[in-house]
C-alpha positions in Angstrom: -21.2 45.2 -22.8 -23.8 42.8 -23.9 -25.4 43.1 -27.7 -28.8 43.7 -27.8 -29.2 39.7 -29.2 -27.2 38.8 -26.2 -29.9 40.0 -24.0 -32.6 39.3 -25.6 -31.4 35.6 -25.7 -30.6 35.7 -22.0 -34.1 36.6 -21.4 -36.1 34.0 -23.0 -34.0 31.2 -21.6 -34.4 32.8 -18.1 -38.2 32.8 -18.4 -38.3 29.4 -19.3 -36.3 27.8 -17.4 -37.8 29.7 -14.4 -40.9 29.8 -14.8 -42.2 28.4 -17.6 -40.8 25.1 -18.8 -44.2 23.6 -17.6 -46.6 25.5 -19.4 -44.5 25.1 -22.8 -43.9 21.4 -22.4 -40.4 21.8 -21.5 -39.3 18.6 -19.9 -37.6 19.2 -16.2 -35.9 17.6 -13.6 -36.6 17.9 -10.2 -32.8 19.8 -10.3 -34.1 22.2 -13.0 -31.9 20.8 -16.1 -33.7 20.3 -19.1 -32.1 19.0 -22.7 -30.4 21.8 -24.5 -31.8 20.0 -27.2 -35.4 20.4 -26.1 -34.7 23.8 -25.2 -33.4 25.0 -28.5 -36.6 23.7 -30.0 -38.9 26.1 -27.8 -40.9 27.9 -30.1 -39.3 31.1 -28.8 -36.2 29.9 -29.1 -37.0 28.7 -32.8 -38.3 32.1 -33.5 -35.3 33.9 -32.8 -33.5 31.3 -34.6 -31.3 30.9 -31.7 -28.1 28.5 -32.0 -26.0 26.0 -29.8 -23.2 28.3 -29.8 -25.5 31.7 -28.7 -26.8 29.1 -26.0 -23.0 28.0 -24.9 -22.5 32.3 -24.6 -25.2 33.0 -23.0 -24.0 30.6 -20.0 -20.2 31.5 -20.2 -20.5 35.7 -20.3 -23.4 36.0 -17.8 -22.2 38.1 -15.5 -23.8 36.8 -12.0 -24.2 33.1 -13.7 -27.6 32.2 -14.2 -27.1 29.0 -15.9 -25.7 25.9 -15.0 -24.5 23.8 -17.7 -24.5 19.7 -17.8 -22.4 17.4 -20.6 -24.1 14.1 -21.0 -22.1 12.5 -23.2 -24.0 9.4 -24.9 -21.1 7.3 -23.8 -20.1 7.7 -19.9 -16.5 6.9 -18.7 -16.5 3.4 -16.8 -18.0 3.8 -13.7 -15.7 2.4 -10.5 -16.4 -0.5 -8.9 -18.5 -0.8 -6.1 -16.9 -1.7 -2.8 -18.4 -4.9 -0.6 -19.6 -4.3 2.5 -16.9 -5.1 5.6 -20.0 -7.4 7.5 -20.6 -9.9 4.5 -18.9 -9.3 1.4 -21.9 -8.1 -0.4 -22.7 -5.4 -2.6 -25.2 -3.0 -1.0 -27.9 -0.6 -3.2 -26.1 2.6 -1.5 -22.7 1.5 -2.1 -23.5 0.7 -5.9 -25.1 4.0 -5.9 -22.2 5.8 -4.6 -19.8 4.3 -6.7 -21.6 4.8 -10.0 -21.9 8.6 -9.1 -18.2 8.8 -7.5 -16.2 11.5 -9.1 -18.8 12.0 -11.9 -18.6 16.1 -12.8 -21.8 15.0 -15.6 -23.9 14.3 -12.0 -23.2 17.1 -9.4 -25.0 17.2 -6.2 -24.1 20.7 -4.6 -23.7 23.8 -5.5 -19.7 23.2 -5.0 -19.6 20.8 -7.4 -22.0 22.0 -10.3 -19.8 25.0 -11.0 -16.3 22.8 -12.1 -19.6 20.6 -14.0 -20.3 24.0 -16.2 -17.4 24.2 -16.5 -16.3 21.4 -17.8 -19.6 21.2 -20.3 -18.4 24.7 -21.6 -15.2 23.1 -22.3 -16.3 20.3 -24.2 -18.8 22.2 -26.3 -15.9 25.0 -27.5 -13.4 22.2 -28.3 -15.3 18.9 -29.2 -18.8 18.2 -28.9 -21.3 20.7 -30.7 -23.9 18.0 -30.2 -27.0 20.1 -28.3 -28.6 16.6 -27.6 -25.8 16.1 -25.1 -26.0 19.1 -22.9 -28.4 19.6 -20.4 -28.8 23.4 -18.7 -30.6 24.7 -15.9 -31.3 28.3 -13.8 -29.0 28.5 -10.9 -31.9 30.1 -8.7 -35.5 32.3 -9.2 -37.5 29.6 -10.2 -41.5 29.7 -9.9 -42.2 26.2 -10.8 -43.1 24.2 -7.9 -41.6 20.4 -9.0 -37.6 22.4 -9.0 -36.6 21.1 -5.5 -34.5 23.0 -3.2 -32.5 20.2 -1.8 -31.5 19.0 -5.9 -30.5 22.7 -6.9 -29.7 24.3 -4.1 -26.6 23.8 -0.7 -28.3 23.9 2.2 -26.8 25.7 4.8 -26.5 25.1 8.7 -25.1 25.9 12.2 -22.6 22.6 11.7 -21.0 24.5 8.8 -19.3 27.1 10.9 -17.0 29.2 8.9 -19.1 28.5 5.6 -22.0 31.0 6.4 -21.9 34.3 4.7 -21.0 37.0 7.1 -24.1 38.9 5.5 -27.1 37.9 4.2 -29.5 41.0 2.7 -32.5 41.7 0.7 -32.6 44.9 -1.2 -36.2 46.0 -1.7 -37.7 49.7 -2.8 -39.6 52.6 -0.7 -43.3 51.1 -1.2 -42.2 47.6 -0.6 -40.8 48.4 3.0 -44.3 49.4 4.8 -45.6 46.4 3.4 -43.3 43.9 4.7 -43.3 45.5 8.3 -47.4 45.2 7.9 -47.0 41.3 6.6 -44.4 40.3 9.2 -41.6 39.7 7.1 -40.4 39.3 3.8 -42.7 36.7 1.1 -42.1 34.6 -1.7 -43.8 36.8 -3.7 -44.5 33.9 -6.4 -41.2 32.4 -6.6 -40.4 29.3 -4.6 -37.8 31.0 -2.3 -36.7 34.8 -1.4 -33.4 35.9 -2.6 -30.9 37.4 -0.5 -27.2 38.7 -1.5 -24.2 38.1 0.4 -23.3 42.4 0.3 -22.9 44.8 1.0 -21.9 44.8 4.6 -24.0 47.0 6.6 -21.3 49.3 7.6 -20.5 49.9 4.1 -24.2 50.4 3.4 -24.3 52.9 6.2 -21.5 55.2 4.6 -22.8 54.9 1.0 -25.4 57.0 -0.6 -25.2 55.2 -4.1 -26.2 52.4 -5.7 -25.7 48.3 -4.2 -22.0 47.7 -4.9 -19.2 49.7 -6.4 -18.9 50.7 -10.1 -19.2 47.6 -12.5 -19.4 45.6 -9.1 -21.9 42.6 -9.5 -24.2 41.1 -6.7 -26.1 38.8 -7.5 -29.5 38.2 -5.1 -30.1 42.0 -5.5 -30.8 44.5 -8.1 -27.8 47.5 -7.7 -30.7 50.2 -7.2 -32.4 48.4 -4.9 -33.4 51.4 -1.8 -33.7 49.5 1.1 -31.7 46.6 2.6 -33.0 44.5 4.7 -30.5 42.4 7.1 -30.7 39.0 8.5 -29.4 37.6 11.4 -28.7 34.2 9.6 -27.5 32.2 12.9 -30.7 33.1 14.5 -32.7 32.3 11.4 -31.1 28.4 11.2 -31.5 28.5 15.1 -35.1 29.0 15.0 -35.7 26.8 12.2 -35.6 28.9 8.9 -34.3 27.3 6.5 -31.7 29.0 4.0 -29.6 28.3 0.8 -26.6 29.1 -1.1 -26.9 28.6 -5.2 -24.4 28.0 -7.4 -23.5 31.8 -8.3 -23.9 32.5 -4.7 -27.2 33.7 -4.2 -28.9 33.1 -1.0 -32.6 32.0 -0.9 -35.0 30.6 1.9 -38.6 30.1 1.4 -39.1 31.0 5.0 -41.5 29.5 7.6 -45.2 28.9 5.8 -43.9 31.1 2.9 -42.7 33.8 5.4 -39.2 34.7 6.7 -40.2 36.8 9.6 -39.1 39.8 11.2 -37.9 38.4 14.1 -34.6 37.0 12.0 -34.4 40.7 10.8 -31.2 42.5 12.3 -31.6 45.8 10.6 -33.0 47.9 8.0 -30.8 50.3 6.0 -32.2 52.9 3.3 -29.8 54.0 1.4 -30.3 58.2 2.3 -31.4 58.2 5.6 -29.0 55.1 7.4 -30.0 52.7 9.6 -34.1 53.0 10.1 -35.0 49.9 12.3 -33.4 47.3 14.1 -34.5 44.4 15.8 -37.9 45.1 16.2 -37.4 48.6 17.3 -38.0 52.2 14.9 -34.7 54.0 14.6 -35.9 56.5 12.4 -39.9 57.6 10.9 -40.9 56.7 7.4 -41.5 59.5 4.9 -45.3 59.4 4.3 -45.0 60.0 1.0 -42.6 57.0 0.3 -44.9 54.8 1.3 -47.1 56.0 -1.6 -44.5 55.1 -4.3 
């Protein structure tokens, strides 16, 4: 288990790099990195007297990785050549592009290929560089601030990628929030750029389990492990009609919806966690308790 310092560490760079690197002067990309450097200098940060190393450990032991991780060297690795165009010989400003980003694990562009980059920053900071200046660390998802784009942090996911879509996408909410989302017509941001969804449990397995979200010391990451009611999504119909979703890094799914909404018509079924299945696809299966919706 985590030490109190651990956590408390965790925390701050959480907040900050979620939601509030613009009000404290943090400088951000439009992929949500920021300078390790820049972070450590955070008066918070500062406060706590927080180190490179407790920075480098709180990326590497989180449990449902929050943070991606960057190395930025100050001297790059030779870039490859770029390749002339078949037609006329001539260097082109996408082929130049491509080739100086080609293989690069310091420049990642999906979700696929940011994990191998932590990795390989975590690796260079426990074996040669200690430099913070040359790290550069993000949040893998629950931002608030509005410049983080989706399409730089996040894999978009489609109908054309088949087999890749998560067999189940869910939201785990509590008694008083279900009444309200039925009332709204599906599930809001809620103040963060995107809704988060987890990729289990399965709704059979939901069905059969009184307990908490996952097994014992199970992680699932998109949803708190107490979390009452789970909401389903019928994720092909979603793309189909035009609601876009996405798959972080640590495997979280988000979508911001349709005008901030992802609406009840994509919603399969709702499972609380005592009483089973209590709607499904627009219809009531079962009657909410009066008295939970006063929780």
């Amino acid at each position: 288990p985590k030490t109190s310092r651990q956590v408390t560490v965790s925390k701050a760079m959480s907040f900050i790099l979620r939601h509030a690197a613009e009000k404290e002067g943090l400088a951000m990309d439009a992929q949500g990195y920021a300078s390790v450097g820049d972070l450590l200098a955070w008066r918070k940060l500062k406060s706590l007297k927080v180190t490179f190393p407790e920075i480098v450990d709180a990326v590497a032991s989180s449990d449902k990785k929050r943070f991606g991780l960057l190395y930025r060297p100050p001297s790059p690795s030779p870039s490859p050549s770029p390749t002339p165009t078949p037609a006329t010989g001539e260097l082109t400003a996408e082929s130049t592009a491509a080739a100086a980003n080609a293989g690069d694990p310091t420049n990642p562009k999906t979700a696929d290929e940011t994990e191998p980059a932590t990795a390989t920053a975590l690796a260079a900071a426990a074996a040669t560089d200690q430099d913070p200046t040359h790290y550069r660390i993000r949040a893998t998802q629950g931002h608030s601030i509005k410049t983080v784009e989706a399409a730089g942090l996040l894999e978009r996911l489609s109908l054309t990628t088949g087999a890749d879509l998560p067999a189940t996408v869910v939201h785990g909410t509590f008694h008083g929030a279900w009444p309200l989302i039925l009332e709204s017509g599906g599930l809001r941001c809620m103040g963060r750029n995107q809704v988060h969804f987890a990729t289990g449990p399965a709704r059979e397995e939901a069905e059969k389990d009184d307990g908490a979200v996952g097994g014992q010391g199970q992680v699932i990451s998109g949803m708190r492990r107490d979390a009452q009611v789970l909401i389903y999504i019928d994720l092909v119909k979603a793309l189909a009609l035009g609601c876009p979703f996405w798959r972080s890094e640590n495997g979280v799914i988000l979508s911001e919806g349709i005008e901030g909404r992802v609406p009840l018509e994509v919603v399969e079924a709702v499972v609380e966690r005592r009483l089973g299945t209590i709607w499904e696809r627009g219809a009531v299966v079962q009657l909410w308790p009066a008295e939970w919706s006063r929780r």
